[in-house]
C-alpha positions as CSV (number, residue, x, y, z in Angstrom):
1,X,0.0,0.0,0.0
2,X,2.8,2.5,0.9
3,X,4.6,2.3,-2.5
4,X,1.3,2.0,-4.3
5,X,0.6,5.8,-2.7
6,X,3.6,7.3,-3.1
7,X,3.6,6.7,-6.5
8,X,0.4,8.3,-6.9
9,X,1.6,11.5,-5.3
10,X,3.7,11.4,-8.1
11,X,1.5,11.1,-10.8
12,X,-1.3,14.2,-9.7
13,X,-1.4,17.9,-9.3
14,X,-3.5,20.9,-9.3
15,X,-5.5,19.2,-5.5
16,X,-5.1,19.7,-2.2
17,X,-4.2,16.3,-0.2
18,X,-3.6,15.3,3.9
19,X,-2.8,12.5,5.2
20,X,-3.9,10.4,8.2
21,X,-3.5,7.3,9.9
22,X,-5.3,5.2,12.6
23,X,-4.4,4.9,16.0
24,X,-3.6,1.9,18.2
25,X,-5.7,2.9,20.5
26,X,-8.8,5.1,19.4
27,X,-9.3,7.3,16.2
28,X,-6.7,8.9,14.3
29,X,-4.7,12.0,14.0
30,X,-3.8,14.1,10.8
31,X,-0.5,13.5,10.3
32,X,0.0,15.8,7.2
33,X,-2.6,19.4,6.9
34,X,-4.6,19.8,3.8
35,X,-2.2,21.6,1.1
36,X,-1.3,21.7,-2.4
37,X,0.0,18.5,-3.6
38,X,2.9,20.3,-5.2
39,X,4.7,21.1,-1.6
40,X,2.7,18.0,0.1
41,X,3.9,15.1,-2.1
42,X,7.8,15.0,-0.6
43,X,6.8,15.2,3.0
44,X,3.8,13.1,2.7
45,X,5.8,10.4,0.8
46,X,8.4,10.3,4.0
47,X,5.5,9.9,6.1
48,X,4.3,7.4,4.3
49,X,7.2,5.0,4.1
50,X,7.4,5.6,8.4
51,X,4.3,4.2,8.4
52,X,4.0,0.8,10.9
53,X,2.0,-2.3,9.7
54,X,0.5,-2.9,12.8
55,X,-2.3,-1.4,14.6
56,X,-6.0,-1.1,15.3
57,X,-9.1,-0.3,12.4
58,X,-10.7,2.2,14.2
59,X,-12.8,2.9,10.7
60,X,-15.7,5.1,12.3
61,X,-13.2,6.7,15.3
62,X,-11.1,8.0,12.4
63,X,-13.7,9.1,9.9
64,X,-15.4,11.0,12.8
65,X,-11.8,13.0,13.5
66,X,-11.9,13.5,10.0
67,X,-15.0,15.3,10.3
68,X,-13.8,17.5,12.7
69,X,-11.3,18.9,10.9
70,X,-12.9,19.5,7.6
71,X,-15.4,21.0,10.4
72,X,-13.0,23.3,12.5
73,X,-14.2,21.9,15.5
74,X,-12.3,20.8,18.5
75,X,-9.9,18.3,18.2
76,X,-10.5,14.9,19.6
77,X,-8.7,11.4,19.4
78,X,-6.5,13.6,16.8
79,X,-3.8,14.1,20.1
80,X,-2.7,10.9,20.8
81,X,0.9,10.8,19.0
82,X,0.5,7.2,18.8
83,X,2.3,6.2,16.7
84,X,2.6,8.9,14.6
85,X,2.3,12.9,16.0
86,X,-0.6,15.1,14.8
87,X,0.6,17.8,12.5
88,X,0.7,21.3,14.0
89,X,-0.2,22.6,10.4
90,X,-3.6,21.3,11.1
91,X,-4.1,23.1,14.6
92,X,-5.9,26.9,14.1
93,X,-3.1,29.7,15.0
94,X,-6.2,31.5,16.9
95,X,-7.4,28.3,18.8
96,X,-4.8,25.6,19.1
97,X,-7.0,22.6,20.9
98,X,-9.4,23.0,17.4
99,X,-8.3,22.2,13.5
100,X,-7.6,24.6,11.2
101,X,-10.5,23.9,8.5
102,X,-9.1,23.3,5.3
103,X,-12.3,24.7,3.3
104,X,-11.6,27.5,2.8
105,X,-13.9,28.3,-1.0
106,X,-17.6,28.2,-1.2
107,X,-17.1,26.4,-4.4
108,X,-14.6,23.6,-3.2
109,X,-15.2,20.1,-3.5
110,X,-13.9,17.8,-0.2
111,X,-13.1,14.0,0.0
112,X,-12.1,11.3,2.0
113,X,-10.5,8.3,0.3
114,X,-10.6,5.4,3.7
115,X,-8.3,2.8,2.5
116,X,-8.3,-0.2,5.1
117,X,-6.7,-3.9,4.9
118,X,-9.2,-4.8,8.6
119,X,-12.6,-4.8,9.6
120,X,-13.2,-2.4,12.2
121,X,-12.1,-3.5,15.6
122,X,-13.0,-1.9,18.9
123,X,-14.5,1.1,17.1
124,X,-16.6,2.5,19.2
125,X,-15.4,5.2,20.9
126,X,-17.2,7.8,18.6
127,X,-20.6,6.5,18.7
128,X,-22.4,8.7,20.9
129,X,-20.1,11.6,19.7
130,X,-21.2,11.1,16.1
131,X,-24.9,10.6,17.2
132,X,-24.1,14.1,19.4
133,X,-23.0,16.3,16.2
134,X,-25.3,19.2,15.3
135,X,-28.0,18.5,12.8
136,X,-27.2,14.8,13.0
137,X,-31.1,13.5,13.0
138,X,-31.9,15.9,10.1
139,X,-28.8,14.8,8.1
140,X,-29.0,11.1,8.6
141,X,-32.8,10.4,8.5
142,X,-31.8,8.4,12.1
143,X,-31.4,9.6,16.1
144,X,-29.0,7.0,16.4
145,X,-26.5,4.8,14.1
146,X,-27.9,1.7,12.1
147,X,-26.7,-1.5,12.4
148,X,-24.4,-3.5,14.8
149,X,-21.2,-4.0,16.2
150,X,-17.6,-2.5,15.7
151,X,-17.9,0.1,13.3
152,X,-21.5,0.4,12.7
153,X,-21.7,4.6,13.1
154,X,-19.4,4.2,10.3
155,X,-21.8,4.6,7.5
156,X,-23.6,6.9,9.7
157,X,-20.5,9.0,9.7
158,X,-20.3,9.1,6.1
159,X,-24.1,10.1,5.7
160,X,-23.4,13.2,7.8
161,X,-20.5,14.3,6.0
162,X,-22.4,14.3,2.7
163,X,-25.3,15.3,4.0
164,X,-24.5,18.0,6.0
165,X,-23.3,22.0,5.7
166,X,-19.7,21.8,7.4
167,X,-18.5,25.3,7.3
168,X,-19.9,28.5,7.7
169,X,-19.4,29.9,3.9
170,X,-22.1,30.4,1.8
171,X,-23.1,27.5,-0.2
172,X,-23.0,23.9,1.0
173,X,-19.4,22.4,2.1
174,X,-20.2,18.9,2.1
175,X,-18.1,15.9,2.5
176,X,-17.6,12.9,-0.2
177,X,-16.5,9.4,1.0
178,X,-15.2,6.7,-1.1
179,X,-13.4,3.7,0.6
180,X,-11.2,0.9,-0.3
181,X,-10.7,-2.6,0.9
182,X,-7.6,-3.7,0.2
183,X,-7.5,-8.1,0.9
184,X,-10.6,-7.3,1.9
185,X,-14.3,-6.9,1.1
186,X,-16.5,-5.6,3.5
187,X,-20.5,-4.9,2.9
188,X,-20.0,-1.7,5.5
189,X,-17.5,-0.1,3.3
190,X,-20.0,-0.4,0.5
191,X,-22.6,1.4,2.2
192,X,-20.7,4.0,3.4
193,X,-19.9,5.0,0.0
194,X,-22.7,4.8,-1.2
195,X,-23.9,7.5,1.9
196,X,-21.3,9.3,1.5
197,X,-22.0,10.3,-2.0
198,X,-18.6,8.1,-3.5
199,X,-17.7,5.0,-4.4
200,X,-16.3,1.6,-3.0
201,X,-13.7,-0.2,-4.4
202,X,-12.3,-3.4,-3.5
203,X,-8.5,-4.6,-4.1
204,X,-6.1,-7.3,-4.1
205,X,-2.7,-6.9,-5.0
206,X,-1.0,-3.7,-5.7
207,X,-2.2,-3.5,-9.3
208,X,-5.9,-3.5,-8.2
209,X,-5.0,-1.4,-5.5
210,X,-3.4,1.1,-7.9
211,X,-6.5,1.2,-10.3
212,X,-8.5,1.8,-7.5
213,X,-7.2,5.1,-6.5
214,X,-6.0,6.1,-9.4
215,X,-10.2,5.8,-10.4
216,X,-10.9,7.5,-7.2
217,X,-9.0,10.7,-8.1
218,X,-10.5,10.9,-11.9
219,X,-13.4,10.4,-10.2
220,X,-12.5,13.2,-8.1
221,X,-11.2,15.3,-10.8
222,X,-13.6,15.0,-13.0
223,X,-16.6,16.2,-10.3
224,X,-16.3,20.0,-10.9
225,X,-17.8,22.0,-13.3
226,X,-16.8,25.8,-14.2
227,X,-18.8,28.8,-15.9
228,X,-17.2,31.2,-17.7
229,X,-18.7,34.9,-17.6
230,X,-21.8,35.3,-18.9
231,X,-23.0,37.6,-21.8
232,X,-25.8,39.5,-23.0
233,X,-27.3,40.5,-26.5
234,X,-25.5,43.7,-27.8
235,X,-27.6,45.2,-30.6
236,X,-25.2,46.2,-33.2
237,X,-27.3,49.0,-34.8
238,X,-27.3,50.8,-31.0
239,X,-25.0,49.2,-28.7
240,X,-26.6,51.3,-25.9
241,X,-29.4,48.5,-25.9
242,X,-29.4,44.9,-24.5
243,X,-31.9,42.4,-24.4
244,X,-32.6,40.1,-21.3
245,X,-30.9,36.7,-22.9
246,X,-28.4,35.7,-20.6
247,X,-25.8,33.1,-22.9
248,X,-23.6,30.8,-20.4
249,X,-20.6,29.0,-21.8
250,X,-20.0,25.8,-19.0
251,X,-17.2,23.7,-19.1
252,X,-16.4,20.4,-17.3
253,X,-12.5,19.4,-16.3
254,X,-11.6,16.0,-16.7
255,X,-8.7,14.0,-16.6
256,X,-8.5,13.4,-20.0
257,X,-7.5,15.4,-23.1
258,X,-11.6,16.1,-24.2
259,X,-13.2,18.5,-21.5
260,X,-16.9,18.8,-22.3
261,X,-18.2,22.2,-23.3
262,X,-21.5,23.9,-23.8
263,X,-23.5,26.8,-24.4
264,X,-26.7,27.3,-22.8
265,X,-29.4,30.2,-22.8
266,X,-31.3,31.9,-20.1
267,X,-32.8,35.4,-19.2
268,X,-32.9,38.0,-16.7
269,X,-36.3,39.0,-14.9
270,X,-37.0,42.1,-15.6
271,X,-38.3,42.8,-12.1
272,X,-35.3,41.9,-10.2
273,X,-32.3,40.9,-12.0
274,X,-32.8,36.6,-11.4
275,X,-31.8,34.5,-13.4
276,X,-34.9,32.3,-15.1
277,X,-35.2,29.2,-17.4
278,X,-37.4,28.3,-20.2
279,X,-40.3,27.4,-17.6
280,X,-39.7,30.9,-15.7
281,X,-38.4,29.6,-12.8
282,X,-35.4,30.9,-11.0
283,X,-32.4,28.9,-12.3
284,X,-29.7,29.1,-9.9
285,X,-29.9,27.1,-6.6
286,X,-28.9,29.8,-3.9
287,X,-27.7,26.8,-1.5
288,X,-25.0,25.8,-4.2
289,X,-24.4,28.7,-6.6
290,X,-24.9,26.2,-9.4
291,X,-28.2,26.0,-11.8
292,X,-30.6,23.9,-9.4
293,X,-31.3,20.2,-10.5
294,X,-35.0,21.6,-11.7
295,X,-33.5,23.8,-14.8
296,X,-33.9,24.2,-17.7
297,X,-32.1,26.2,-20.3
298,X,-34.4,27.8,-23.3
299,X,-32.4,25.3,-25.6
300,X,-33.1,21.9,-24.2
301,X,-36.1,19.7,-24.6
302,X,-35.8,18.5,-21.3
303,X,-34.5,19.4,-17.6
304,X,-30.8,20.0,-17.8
305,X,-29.6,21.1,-14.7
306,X,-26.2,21.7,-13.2
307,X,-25.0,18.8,-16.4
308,X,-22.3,20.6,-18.6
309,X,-23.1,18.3,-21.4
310,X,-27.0,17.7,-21.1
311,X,-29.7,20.4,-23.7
312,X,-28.0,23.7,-24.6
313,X,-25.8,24.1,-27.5
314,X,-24.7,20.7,-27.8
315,X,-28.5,19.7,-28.0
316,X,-29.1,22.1,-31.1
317,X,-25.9,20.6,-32.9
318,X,-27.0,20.0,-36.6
319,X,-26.0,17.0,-38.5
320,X,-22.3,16.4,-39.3
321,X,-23.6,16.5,-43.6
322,X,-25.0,20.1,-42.8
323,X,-22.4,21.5,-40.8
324,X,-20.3,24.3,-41.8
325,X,-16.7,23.8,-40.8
326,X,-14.0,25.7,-42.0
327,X,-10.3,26.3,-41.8
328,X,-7.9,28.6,-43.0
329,X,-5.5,27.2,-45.5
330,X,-6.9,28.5,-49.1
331,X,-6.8,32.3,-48.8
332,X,-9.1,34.8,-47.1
333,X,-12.3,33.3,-48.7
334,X,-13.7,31.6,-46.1
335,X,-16.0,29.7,-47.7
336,X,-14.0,28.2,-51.1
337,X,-13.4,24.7,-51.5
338,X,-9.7,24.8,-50.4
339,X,-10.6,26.2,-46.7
340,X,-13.6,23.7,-46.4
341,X,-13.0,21.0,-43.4
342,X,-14.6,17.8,-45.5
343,X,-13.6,14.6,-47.0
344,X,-12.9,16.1,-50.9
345,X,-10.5,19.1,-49.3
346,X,-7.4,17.4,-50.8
347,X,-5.2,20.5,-48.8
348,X,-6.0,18.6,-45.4
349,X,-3.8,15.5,-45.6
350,X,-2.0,13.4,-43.7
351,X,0.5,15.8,-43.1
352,X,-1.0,18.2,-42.2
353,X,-2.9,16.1,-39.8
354,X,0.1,14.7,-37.9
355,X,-0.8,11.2,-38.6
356,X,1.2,8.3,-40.5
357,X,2.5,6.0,-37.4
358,X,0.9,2.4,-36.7
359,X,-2.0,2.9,-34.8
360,X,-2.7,6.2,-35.9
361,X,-6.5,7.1,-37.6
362,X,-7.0,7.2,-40.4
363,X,-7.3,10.8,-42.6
364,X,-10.6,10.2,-43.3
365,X,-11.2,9.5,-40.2
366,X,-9.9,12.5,-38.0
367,X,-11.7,14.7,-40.7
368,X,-15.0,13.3,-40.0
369,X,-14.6,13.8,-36.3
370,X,-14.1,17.5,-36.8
371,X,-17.3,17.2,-38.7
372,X,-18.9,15.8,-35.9
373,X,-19.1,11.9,-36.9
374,X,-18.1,10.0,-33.4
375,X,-15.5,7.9,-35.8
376,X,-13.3,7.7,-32.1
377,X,-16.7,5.9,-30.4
378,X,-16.6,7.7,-28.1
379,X,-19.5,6.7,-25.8
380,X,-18.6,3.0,-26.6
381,X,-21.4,1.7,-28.6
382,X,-19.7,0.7,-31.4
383,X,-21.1,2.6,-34.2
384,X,-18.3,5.0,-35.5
385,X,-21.0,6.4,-38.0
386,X,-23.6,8.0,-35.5
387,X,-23.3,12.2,-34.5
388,X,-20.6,13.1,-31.5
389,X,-22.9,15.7,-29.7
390,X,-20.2,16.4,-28.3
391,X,-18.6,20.3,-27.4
392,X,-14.5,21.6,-26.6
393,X,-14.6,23.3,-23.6
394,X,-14.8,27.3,-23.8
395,X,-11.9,27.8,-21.3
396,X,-10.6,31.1,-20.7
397,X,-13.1,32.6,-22.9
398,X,-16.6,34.2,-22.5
399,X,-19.9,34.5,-25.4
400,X,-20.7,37.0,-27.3
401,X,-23.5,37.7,-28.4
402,X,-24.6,40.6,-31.3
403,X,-27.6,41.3,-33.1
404,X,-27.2,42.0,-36.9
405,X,-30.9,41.4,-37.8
406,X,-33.2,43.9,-39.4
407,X,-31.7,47.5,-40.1
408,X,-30.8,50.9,-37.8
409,X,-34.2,51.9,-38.3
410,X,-35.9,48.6,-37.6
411,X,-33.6,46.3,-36.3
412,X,-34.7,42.8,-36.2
413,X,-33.8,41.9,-31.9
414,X,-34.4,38.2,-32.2
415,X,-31.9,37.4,-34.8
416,X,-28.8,37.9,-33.0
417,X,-25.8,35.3,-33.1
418,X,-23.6,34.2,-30.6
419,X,-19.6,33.8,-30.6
420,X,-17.9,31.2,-28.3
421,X,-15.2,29.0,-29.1
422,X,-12.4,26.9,-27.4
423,X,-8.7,27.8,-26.2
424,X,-7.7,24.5,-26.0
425,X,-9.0,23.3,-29.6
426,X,-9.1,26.7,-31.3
427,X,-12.6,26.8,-32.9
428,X,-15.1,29.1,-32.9
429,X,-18.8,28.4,-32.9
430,X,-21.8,30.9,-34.1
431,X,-25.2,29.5,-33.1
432,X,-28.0,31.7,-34.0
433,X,-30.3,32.7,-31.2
434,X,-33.5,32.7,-33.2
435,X,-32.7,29.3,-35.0
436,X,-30.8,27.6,-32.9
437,X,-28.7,26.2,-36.0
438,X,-25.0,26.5,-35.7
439,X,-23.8,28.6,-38.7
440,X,-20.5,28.0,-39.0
441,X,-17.7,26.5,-37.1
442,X,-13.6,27.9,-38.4
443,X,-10.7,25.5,-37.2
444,X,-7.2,27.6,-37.4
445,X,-4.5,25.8,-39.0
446,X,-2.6,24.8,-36.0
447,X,-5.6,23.0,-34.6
448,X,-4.8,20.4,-36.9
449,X,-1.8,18.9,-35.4
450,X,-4.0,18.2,-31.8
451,X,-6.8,16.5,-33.4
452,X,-5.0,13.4,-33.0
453,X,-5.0,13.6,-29.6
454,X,-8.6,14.6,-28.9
455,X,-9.4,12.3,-31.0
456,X,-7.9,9.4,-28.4
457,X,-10.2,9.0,-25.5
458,X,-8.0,7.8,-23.3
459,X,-4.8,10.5,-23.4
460,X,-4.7,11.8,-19.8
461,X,-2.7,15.3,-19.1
462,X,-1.5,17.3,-15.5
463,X,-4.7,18.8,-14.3
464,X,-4.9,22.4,-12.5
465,X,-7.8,22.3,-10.2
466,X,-7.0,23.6,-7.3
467,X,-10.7,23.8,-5.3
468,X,-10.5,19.9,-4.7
469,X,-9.1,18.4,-1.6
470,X,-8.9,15.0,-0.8
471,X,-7.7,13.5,3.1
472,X,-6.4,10.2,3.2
473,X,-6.7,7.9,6.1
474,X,-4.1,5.2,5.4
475,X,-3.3,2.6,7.6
């Protein structure tokens, strides 16, 4: 377990990781505070490697202390230096017997990844005190634990974390749990992920154990989703006037080369300024910050939500025979055969494209994907024929959106059109507000050398997400 972990410090960045460990006698201390994983990996790897076989489980003492600290609160069975001291980095300057909460952003996500090779073994220590936190009825559906035996406030725990607001910032801090069995496969770890709002994984052998986390932290990398600034229709015949569309680019970060994009439409009320959806209900979730779960945006069919890559733009996409996608490589004539991105442009060729070595796809391939054709399958079905409604992310960018419609003297405010486009793949998208029909999508030159690698679904890259932190209670 110890080398499988260190090397895993080695392989992430852009999070914020602790470390803890469990006791011999009751819960567990944090050995290492929450910090970047950038000046955290050396010392936590040294830490790591001191770390003694032996010892207790005390699965629900530790995911209680746990609790505490993402809590602030006072600090409990986190004193006892046995065997390993509590780091004074996770003490508060202003209150040394409490933690120093390390949520510290209204928008950050928290985790717990418990990894354990035991079943929980004179854990019990934290019953009543987990039954004793505030709000714990109202957050667990129970005035006591469930179950039976050693442990059984551990799910319970887990529940509460998830369930609960932990820190006093606006917004809901919440705690996710995943948790690991490692030789070992325990119903109780199940069920606490599954309260806890994660996942449970179950592993064997340092391989298994090394897929396991490494899934943990995609997973964990890939919860968080990002909105650009929003824009407004300009009318380009008296840019004094807007309308009330409000145009939203979102953007997921994953772990892979492809982040999912979108564009999605909804206006401001008069009366007050709010945010509203198709259905002319408030759209933004005050608890979270996010659209609530009841949404939706004036381009989807259905309810979309807080999902980057459910209705909006990428609903509205037009089939990949009717799209217009173009490229620069023929002059300044956009629209002439020699700058068009389809099959018959003989100027986009393998060369140009990057592509030659075994294994690569083919030309015709990569150009249908730019057309929209999911040739890389990527949802896994097997038909490499079907549309990719699929969007780049608009990262570092914002919408705009004009209106050209109609003349100065009677300009036409509906038929406005709407500019986003992605850093990362360099193309530029202009759906029309009135029709929803993407005019025209341009691909610069350079692009073509990366479409290669979005085309492979499994290239993974650094990430640089720094609102995530992740605690690790280790044995």
């Amino acid at each position: 377990m110890q080398d499988v972990t260190t090397n895993l410090l080695d392989q992430v960045s852009g999070v914020n990781v602790g470390l803890m460990r469990f006791h011999r006698a009751d819960g567990g201390p944090v050995i290492h505070h929450m910090e970047d994983v950038a000046t955290a990996r050396a010392p936590m790897q040294a830490k790591i490697a001191e770390l003694p076989s032996d010892g207790r489980t005390p699965l629900a003492e530790s995911l209680y202390e746990a609790g505490l600290y993402y809590m602030g609160r006072t600090i409990d069975f986190g004193d006892d230096n046995d065997p390993a001291p509590m780091d004074p980095n996770a003490r508060s300057s202003t209150s040394p017997s409490a933690y120093d909460s390390p949520i510290n952003l209204e928008c950050q996500k928290n985790f717990v990844v418990l990894l354990t090779d035991g079943e929980p073994n004179r854990d019990y220590a934290a019953d009543s005190k987990i039954t004793g936190l505030p709000g714990y009825s109202t957050a667990t559906g129970n005035a006591s634990c469930t179950g039976s035996g050693d442990g059984h406030c551990l799910d319970d725990m887990a529940a509460y974390l998830y369930e609960s607001d932990l820190s006093p910032l606006p917004g809901k801090q919440n705690v996710v749990t995943y948790t690991i069995g490692f030789t070992i496969d325990l119903p109780l770890l199940d069920e606490t992920a599954q309260r806890g709002g994660g996942g449970y994984f179950q592993a064997n052998d340092t391989a298994t154990l090394t897929t396991a986390l490494t899934d943990i932290v995609q997973n964990i990398l890939d919860t968080q989703t990002t909105f650009a600034a929003p824009a407004t229709s300009v009318n380009a015949f008296n840019r004094t006037r807007h309308l009330n569309d409000l145009f939203i680019t979102a953007f997921q970060p994953t772990g892979k080369t492809h982040w999912p994009g979108n564009l999605k439409k909804f206006r401001l009320r008069a009366s007050d300024g709010e945010i509203i959806d198709a259905n002319g209900n408030l759209a933004v979730d005050p608890a979270t910050g996010f659209f609530s779960d009841g949404a939706q945006s004036f381009w989807s069919s259905s309810v979309d939500g807080p999902s980057v890559t459910d209705g909006g733009a990428v609903e509205q996409l037009p089939a990949p025979a009717t799209r217009n996608v173009y490229t620069y490589l023929a002059g300044s004539l956009l629209t002439s055969a020699g700058n068009q991105v389809n099959l018959a442009n003989a100027n986009i060729d393998d060369q140009i494209l990057g592509i030659g070595a075994p294994g690569d796809p083919t030309r015709d391939q990569l150009v249908e994907f730019m057309r929209g054709v999911d040739t890389a399958d990527h949802d896994g079905d097997n038909d490499v024929a079907e549309p990719r409604t699929q969007m780049g992310d608009p990262l570092h960018g914002a919408p705009i959106s004009v209106i050209y419609g109609g003349t100065t003297v009677n300009p036409d405010l509906d038929d406005a059109v709407v500019y986003f486009g992605s850093a990362r793949t360099t193309a530029i998208c202009t759906p029309s507000t009135r029709t929803r029909a993407s005019r025209n999508g341009r691909s610069y030159r350079r692009t073509f050398s990366t479409i290669n690698c979005f085309y492979s679904r499994t290239v993974r890259r650094p990430r640089n997400t720094t609102a995530s932190t992740a605690i690790c209670a280790c044995r």
